[in-house]
N, CA, C and O atoms as a GROMACS GRO file, in nm:
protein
  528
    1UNK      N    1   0.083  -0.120   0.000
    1UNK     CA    2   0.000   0.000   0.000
    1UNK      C    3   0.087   0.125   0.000
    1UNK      O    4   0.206   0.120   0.032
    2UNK      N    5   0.035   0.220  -0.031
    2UNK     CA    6   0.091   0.319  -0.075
    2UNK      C    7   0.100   0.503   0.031
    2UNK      O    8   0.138   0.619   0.016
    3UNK      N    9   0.001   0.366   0.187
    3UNK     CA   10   0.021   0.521   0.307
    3UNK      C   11   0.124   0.536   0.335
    3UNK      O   12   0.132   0.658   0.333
    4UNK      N   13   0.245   0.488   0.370
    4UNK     CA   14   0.320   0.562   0.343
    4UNK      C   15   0.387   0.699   0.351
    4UNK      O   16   0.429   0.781   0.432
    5UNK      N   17   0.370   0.670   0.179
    5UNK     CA   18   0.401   0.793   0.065
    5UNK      C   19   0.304   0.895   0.070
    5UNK      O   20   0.351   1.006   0.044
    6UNK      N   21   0.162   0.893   0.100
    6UNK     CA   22   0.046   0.933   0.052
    6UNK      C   23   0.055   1.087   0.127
    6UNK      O   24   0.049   1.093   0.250
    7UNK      N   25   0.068   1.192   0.056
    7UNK     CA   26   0.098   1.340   0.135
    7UNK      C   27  -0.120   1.348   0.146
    7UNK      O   28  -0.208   1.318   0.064
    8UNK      N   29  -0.122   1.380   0.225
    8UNK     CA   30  -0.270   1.439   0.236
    8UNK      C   31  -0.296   1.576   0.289
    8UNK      O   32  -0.404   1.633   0.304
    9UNK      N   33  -0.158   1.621   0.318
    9UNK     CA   34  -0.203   1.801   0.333
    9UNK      C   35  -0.180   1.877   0.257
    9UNK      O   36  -0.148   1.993   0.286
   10UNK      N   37  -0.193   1.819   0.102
   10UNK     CA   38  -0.174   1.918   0.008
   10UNK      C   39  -0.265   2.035  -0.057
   10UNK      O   40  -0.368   1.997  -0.113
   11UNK      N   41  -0.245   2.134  -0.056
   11UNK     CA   42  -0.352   2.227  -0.096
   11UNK      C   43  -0.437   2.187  -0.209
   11UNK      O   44  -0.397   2.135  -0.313
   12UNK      N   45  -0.548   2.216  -0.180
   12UNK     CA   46  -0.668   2.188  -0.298
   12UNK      C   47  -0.699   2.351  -0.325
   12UNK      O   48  -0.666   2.457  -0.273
   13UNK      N   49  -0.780   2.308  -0.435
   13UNK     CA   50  -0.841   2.349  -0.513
   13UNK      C   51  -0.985   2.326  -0.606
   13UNK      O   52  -0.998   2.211  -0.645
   14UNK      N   53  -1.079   2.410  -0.640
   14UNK     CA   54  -1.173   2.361  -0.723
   14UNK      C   55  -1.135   2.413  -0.864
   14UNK      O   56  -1.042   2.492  -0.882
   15UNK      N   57  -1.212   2.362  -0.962
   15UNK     CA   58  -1.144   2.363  -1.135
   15UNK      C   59  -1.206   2.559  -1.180
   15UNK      O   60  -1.182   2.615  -1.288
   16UNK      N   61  -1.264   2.607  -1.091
   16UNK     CA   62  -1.292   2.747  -1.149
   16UNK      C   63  -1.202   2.796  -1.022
   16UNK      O   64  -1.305   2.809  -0.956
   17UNK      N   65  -1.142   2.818  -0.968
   17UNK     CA   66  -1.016   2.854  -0.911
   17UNK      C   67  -0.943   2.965  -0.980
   17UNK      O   68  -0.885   2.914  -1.075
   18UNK      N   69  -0.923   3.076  -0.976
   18UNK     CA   70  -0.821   3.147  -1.017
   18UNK      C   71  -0.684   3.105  -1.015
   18UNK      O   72  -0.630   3.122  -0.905
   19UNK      N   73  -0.599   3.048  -1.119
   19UNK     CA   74  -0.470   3.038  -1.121
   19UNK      C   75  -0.409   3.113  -1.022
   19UNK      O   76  -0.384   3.051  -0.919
   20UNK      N   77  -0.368   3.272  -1.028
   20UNK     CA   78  -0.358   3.363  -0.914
   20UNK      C   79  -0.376   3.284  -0.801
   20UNK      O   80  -0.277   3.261  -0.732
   21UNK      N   81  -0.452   3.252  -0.778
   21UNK     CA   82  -0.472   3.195  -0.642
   21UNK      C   83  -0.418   3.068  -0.610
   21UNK      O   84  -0.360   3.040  -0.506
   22UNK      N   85  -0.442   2.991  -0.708
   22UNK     CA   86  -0.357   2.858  -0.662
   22UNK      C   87  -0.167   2.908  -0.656
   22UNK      O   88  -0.094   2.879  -0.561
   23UNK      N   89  -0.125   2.978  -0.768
   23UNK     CA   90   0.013   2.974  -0.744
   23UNK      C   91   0.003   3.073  -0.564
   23UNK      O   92   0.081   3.031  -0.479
   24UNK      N   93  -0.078   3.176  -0.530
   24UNK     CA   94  -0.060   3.210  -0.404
   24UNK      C   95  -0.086   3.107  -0.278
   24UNK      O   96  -0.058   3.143  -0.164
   25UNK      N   97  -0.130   3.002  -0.300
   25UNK     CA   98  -0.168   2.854  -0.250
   25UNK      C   99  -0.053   2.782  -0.178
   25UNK      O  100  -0.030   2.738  -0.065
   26UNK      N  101   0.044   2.797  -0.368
   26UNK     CA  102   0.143   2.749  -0.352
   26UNK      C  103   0.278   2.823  -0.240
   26UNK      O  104   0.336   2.771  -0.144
   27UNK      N  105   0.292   2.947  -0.294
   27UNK     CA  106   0.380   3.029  -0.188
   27UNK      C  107   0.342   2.994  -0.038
   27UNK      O  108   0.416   2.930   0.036
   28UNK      N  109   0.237   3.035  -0.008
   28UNK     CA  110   0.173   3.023   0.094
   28UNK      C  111   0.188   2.897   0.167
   28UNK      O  112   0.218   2.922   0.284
   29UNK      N  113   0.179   2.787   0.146
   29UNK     CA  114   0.230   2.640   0.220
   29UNK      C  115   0.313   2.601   0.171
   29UNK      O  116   0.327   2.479   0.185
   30UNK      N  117   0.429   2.681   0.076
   30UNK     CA  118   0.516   2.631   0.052
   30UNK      C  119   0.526   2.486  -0.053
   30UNK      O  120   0.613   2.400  -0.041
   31UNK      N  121   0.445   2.482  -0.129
   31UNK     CA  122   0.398   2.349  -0.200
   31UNK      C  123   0.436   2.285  -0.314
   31UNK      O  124   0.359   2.303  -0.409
   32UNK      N  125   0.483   2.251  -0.324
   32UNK     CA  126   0.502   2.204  -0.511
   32UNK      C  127   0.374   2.128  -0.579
   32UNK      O  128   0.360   2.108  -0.699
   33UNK      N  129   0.292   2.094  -0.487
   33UNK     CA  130   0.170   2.083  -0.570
   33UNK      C  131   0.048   2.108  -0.542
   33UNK      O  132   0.016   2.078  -0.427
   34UNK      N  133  -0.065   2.172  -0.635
   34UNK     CA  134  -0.178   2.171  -0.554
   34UNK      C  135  -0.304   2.044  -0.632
   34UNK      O  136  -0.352   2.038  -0.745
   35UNK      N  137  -0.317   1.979  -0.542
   35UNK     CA  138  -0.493   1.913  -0.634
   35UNK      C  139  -0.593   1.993  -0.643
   35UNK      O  140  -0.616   2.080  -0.560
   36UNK      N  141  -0.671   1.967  -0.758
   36UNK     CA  142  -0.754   2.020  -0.854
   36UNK      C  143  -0.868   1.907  -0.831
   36UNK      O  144  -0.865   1.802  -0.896
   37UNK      N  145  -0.978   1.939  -0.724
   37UNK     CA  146  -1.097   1.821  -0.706
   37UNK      C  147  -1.209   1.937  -0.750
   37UNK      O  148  -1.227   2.055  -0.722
   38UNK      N  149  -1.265   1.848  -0.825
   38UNK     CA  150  -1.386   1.852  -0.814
   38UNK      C  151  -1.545   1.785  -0.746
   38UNK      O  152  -1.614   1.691  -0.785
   39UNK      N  153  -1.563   1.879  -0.631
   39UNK     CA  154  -1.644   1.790  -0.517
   39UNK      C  155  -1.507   1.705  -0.432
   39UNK      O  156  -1.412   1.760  -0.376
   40UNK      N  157  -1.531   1.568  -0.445
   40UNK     CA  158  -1.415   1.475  -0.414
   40UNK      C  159  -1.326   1.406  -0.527
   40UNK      O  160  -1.243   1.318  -0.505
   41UNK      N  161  -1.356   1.463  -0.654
   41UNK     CA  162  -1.304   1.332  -0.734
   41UNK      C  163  -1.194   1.450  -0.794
   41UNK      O  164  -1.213   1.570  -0.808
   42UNK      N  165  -1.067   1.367  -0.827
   42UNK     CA  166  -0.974   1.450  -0.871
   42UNK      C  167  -0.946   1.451  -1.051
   42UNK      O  168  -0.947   1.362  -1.135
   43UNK      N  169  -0.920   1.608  -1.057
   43UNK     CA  170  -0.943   1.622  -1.213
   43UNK      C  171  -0.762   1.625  -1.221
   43UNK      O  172  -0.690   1.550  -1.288
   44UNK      N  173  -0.727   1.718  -1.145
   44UNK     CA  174  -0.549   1.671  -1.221
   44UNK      C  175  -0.461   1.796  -1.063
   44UNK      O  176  -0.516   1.871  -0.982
   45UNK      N  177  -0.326   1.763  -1.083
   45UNK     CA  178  -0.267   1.843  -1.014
   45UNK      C  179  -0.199   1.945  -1.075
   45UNK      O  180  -0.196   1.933  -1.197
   46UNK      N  181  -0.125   2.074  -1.018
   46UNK     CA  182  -0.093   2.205  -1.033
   46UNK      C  183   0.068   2.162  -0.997
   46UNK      O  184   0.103   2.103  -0.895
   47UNK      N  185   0.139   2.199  -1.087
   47UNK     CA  186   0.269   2.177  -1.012
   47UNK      C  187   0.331   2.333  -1.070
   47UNK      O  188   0.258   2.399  -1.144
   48UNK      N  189   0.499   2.398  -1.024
   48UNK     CA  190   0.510   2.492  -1.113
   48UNK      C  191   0.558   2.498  -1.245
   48UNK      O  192   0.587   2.599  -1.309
   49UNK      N  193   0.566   2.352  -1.288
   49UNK     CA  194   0.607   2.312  -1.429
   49UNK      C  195   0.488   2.379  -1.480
   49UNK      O  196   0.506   2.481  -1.547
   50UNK      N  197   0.342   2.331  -1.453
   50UNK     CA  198   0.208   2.362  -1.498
   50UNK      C  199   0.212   2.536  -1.536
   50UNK      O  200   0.192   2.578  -1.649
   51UNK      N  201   0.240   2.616  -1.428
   51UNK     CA  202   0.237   2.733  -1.428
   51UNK      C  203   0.321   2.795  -1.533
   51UNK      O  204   0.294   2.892  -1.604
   52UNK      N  205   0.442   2.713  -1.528
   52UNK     CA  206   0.598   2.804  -1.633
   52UNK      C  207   0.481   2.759  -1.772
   52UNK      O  208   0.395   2.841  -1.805
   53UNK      N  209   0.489   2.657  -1.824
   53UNK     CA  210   0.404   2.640  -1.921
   53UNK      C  211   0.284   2.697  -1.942
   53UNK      O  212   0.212   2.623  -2.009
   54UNK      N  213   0.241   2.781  -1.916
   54UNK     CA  214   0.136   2.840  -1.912
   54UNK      C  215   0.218   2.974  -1.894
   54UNK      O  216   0.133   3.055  -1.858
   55UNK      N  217   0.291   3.013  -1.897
   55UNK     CA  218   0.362   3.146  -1.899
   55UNK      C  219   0.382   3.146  -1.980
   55UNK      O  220   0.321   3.231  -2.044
   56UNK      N  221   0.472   3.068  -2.052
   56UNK     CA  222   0.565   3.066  -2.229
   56UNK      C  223   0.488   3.048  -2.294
   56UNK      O  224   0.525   3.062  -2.410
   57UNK      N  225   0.300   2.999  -2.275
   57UNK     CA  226   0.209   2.978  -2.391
   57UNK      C  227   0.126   3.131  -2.358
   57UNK      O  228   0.007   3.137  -2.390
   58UNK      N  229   0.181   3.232  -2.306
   58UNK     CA  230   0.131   3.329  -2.295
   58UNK      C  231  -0.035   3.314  -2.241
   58UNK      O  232  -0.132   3.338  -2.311
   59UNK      N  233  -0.036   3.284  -2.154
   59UNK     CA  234  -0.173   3.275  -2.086
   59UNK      C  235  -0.202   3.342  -2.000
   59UNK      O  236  -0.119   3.336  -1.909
   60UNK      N  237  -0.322   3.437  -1.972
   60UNK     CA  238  -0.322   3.515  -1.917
   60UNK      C  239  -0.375   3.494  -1.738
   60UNK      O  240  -0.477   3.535  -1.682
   61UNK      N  241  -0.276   3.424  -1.690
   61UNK     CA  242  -0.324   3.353  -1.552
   61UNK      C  243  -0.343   3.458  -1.479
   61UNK      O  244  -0.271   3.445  -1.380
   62UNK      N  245  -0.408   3.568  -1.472
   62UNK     CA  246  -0.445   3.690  -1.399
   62UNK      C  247  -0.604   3.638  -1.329
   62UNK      O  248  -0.643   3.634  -1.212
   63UNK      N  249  -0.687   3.593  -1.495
   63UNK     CA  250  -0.807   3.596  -1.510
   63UNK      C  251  -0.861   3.430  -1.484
   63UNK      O  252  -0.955   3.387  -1.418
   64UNK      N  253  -0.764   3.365  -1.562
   64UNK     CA  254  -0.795   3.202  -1.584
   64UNK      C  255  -0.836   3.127  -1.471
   64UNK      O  256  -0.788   3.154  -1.361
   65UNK      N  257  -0.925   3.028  -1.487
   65UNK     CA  258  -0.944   2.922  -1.437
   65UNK      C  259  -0.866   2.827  -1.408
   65UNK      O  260  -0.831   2.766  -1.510
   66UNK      N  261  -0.812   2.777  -1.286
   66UNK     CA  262  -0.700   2.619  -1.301
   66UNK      C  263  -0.764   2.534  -1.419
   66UNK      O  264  -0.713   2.501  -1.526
   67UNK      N  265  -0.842   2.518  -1.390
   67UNK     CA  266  -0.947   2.372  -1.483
   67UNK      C  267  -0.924   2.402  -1.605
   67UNK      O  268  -0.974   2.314  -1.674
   68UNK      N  269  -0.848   2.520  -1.700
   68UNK     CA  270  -0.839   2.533  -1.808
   68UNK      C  271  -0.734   2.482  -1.868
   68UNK      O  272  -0.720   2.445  -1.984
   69UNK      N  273  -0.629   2.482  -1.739
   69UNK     CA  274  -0.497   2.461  -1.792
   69UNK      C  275  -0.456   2.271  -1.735
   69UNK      O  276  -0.349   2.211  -1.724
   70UNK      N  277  -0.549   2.245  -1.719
   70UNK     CA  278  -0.564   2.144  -1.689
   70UNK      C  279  -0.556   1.994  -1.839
   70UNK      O  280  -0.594   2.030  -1.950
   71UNK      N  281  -0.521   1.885  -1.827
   71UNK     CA  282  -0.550   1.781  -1.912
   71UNK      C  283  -0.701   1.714  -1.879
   71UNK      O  284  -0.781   1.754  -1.795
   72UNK      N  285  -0.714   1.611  -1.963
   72UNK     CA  286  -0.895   1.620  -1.918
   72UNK      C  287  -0.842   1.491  -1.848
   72UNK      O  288  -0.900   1.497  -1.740
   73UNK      N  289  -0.791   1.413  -1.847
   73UNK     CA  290  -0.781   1.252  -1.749
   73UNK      C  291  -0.660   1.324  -1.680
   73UNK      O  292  -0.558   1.373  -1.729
   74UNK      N  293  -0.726   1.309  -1.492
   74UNK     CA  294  -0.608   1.252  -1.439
   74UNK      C  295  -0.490   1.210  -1.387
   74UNK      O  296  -0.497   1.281  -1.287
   75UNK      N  297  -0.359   1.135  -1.369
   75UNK     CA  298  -0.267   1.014  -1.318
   75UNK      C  299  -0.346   1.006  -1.174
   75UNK      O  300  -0.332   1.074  -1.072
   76UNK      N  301  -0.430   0.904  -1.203
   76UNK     CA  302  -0.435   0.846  -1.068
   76UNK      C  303  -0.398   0.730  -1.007
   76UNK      O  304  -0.400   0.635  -1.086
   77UNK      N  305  -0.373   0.709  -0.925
   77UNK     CA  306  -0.307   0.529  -0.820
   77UNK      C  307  -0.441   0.502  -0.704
   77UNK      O  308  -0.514   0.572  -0.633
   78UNK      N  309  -0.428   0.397  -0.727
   78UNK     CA  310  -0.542   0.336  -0.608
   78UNK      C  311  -0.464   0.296  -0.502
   78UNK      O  312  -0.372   0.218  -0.526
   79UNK      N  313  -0.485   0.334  -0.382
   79UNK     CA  314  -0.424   0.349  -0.228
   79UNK      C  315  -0.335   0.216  -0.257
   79UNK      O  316  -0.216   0.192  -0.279
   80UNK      N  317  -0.434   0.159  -0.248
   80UNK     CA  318  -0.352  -0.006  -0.226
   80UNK      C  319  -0.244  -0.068  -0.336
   80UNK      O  320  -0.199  -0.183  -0.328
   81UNK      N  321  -0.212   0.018  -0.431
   81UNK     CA  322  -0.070  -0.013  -0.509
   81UNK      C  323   0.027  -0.025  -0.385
   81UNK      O  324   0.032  -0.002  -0.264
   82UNK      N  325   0.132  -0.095  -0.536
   82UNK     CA  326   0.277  -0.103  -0.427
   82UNK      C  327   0.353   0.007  -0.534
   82UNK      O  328   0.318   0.040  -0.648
   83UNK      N  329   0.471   0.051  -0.451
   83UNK     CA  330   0.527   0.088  -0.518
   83UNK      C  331   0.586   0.101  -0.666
   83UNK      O  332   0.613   0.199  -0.736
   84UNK      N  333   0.596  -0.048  -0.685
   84UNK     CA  334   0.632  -0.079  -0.821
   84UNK      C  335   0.536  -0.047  -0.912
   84UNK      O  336   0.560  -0.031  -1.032
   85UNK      N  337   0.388  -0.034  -0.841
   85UNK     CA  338   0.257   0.006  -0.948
   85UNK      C  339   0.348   0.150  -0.977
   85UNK      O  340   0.394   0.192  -1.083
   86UNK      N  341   0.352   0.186  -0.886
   86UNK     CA  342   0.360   0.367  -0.893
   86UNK      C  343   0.467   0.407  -0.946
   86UNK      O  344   0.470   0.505  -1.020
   87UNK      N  345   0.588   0.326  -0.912
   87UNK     CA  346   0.709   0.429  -1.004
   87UNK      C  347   0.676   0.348  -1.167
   87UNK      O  348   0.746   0.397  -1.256
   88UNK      N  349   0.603   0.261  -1.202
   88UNK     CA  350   0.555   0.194  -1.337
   88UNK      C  351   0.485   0.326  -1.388
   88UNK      O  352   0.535   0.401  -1.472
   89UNK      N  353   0.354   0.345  -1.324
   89UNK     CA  354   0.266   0.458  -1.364
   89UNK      C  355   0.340   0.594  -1.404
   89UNK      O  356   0.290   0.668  -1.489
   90UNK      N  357   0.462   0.625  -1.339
   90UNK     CA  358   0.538   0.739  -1.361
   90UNK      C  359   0.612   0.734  -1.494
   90UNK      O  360   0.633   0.831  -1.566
   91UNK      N  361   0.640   0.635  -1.511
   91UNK     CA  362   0.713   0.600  -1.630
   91UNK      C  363   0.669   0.550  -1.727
   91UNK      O  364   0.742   0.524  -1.822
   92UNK      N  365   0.487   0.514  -1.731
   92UNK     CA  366   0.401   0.499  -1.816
   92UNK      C  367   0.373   0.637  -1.847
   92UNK      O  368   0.385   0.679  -1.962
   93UNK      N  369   0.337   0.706  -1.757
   93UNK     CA  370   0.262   0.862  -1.797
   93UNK      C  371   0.372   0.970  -1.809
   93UNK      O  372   0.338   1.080  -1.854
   94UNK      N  373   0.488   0.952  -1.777
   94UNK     CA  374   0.564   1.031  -1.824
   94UNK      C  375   0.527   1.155  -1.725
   94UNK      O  376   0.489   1.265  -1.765
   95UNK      N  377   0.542   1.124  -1.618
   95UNK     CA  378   0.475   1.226  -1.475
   95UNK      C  379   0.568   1.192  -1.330
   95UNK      O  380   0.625   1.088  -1.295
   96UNK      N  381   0.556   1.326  -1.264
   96UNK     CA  382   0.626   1.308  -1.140
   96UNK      C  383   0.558   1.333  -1.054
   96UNK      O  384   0.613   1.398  -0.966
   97UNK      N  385   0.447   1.307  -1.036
   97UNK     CA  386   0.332   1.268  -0.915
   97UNK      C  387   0.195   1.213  -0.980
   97UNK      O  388   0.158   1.213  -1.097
   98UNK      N  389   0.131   1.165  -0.859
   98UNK     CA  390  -0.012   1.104  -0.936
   98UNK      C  391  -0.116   1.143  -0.789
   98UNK      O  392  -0.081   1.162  -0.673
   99UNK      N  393  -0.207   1.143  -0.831
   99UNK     CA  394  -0.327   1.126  -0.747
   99UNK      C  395  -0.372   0.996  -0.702
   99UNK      O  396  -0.380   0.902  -0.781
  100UNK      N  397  -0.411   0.980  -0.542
  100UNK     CA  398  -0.371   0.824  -0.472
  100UNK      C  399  -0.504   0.834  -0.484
  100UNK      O  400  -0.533   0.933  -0.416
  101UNK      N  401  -0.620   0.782  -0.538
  101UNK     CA  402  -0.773   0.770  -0.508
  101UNK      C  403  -0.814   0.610  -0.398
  101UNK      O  404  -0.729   0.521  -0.399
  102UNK      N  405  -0.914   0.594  -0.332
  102UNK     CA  406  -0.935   0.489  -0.308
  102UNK      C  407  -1.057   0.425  -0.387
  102UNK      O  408  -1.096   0.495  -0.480
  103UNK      N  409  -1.139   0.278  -0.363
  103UNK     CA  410  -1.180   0.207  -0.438
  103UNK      C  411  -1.293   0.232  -0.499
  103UNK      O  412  -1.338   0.155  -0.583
  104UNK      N  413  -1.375   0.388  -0.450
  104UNK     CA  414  -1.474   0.471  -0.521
  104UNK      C  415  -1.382   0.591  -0.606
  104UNK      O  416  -1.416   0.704  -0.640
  105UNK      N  417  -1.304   0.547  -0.618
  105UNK     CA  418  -1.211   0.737  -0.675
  105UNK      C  419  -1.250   0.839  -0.597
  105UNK      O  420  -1.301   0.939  -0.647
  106UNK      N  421  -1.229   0.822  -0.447
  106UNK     CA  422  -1.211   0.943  -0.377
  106UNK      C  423  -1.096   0.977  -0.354
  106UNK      O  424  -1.020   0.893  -0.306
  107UNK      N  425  -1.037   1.146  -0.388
  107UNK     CA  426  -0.959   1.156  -0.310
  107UNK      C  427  -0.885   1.139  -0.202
  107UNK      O  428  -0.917   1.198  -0.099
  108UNK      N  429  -0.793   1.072  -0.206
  108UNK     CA  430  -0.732   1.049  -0.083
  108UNK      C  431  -0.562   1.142  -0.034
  108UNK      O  432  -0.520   1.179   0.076
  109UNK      N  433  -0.518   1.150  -0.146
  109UNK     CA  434  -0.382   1.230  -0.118
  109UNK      C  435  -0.335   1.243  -0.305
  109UNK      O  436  -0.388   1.235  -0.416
  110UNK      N  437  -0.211   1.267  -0.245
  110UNK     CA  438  -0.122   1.320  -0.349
  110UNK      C  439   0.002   1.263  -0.322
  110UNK      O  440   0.036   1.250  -0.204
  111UNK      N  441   0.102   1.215  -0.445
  111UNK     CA  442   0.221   1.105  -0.387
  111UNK      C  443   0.310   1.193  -0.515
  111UNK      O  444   0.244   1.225  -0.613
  112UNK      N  445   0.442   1.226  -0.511
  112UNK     CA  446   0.543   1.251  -0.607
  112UNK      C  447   0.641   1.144  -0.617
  112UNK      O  448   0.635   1.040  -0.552
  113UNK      N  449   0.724   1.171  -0.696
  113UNK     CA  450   0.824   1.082  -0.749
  113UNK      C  451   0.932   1.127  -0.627
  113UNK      O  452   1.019   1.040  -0.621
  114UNK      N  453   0.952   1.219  -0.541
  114UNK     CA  454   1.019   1.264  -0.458
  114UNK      C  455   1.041   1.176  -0.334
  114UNK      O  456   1.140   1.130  -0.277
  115UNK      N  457   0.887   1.171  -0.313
  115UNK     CA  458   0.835   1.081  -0.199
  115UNK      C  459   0.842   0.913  -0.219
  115UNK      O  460   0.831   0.823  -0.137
  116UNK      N  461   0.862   0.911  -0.344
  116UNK     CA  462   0.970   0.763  -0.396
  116UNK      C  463   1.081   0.772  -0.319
  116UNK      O  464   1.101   0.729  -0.206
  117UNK      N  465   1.145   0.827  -0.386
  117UNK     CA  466   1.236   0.811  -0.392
  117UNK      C  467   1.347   0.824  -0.204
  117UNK      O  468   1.430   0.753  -0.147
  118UNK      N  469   1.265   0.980  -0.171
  118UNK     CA  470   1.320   0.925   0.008
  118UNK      C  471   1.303   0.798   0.043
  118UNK      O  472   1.390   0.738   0.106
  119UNK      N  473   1.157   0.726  -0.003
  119UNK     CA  474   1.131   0.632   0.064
  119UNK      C  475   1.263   0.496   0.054
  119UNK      O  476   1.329   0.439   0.141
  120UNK      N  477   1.256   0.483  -0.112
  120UNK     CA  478   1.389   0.397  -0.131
  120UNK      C  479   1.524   0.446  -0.055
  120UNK      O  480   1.589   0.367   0.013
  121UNK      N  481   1.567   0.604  -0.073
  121UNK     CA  482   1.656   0.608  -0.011
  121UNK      C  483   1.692   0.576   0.126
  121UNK      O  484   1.801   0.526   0.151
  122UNK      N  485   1.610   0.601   0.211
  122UNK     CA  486   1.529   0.561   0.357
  122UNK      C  487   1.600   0.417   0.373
  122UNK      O  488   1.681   0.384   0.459
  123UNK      N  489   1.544   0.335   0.259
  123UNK     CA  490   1.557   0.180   0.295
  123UNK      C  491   1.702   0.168   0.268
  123UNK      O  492   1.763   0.092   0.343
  124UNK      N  493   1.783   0.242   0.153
  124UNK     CA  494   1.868   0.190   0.119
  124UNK      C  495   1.937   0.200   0.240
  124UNK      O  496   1.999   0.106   0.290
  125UNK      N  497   1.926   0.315   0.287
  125UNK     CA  498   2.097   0.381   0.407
  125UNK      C  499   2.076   0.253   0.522
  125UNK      O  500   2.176   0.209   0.578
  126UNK      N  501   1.919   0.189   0.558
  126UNK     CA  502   1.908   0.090   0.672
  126UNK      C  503   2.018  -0.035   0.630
  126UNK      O  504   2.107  -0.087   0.696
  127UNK      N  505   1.968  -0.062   0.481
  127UNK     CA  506   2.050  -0.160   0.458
  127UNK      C  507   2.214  -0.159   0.476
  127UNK      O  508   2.285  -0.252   0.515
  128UNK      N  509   2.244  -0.048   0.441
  128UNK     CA  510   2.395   0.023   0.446
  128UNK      C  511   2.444   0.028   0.611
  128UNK      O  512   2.565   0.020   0.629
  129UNK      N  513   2.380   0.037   0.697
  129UNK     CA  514   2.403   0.035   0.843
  129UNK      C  515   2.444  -0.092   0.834
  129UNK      O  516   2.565  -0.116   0.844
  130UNK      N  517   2.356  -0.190   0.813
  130UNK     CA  518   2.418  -0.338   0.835
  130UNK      C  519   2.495  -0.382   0.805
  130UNK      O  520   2.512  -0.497   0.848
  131UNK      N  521   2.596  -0.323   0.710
  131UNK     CA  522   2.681  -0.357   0.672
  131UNK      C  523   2.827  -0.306   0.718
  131UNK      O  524   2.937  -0.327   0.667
  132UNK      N  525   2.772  -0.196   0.889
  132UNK     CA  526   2.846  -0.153   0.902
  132UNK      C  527   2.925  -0.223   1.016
  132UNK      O  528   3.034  -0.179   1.051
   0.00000   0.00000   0.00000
C-alpha cells in the first residue's frame, strides 16, 4: 500500500479557481503541488512546471481558471498499489506525481516521485548500516 508515501495536506483546489490563487496557494504552504478536485473526485494536479508552461504559452493567468490549464484525465493510483505500481505509472505517464484515489475514486492524497524516492533512499541507508 501506498500510506506511506500518501501526502494528504496538500492544498486543494476547485477547477474554477483562479490560477492567481492557486500559485498564491502554492507560496503560501510552501507546495510544489496543488490538487484540482472537483467535489471529491480528482481532475489533475498544479505543479510549477504547470504554471511556467502556461507562462511561455502566454496565458493570461491573472483571469484564468485552473481547470483550463488542466488535461482532461487525471494520473491516478489506487491506495492499495505497491510501489512498483507507482514508479511503473510514472514511467508509463511520463509524470512526477499522481493522485492516490481509493476504491470509489475518492480523493485520498497526493504522492510525487520525490516521496519515492526518500522512501527507497530511507531503505537503502538501513541496509547500508548493516553492513556496518
Amino acid at each position: 500500500m501506498l500510506d506511506e508515501l500518501v501526502r494528504t495536506n496538500a492544498p486543494t483546489a476547485a477547477p474554477d479557481t483562479p490560477v492567481a490563487d492557486v500559485a498564491t496557494a502554492m507560496r503560501t504552504h510552501d507546495a510544489d503541488v496543488v490538487v484540482v478536485l472537483d467535489e471529491d473526485r480528482p481532475r489533475s494536479v498544479v505543479t510549477p512546471a504547470t504554471l511556467g508552461r502556461a507562462v511561455v504559452a502566454g496565458e493570461d493567468l491573472g483571469s484564468q481558471a485552473v481547470g483550463e490549464l488542466l488535461p482532461a484525465d487525471p494520473v491516478t493510483i489506487r491506495r492499495v498499489a505497491t510501489r512498483a505500481d507507482l514508479v511503473a505509472v510514472f514511467a508509463r505517464e511520463g509524470v512526477r506525481e499522481a493522485i492516490v484515489v481509493d476504491d470509489s475514486d475518492q480523493y485520498v492524497g497526493v504522492v510525487t516521485f520525490e516521496n519515492v524516492l526518500a522512501a527507497y533512499s530511507a531503505e537503502f541507508d538501513a541496509l547500508l548500516d548493516l553492513l556496518k
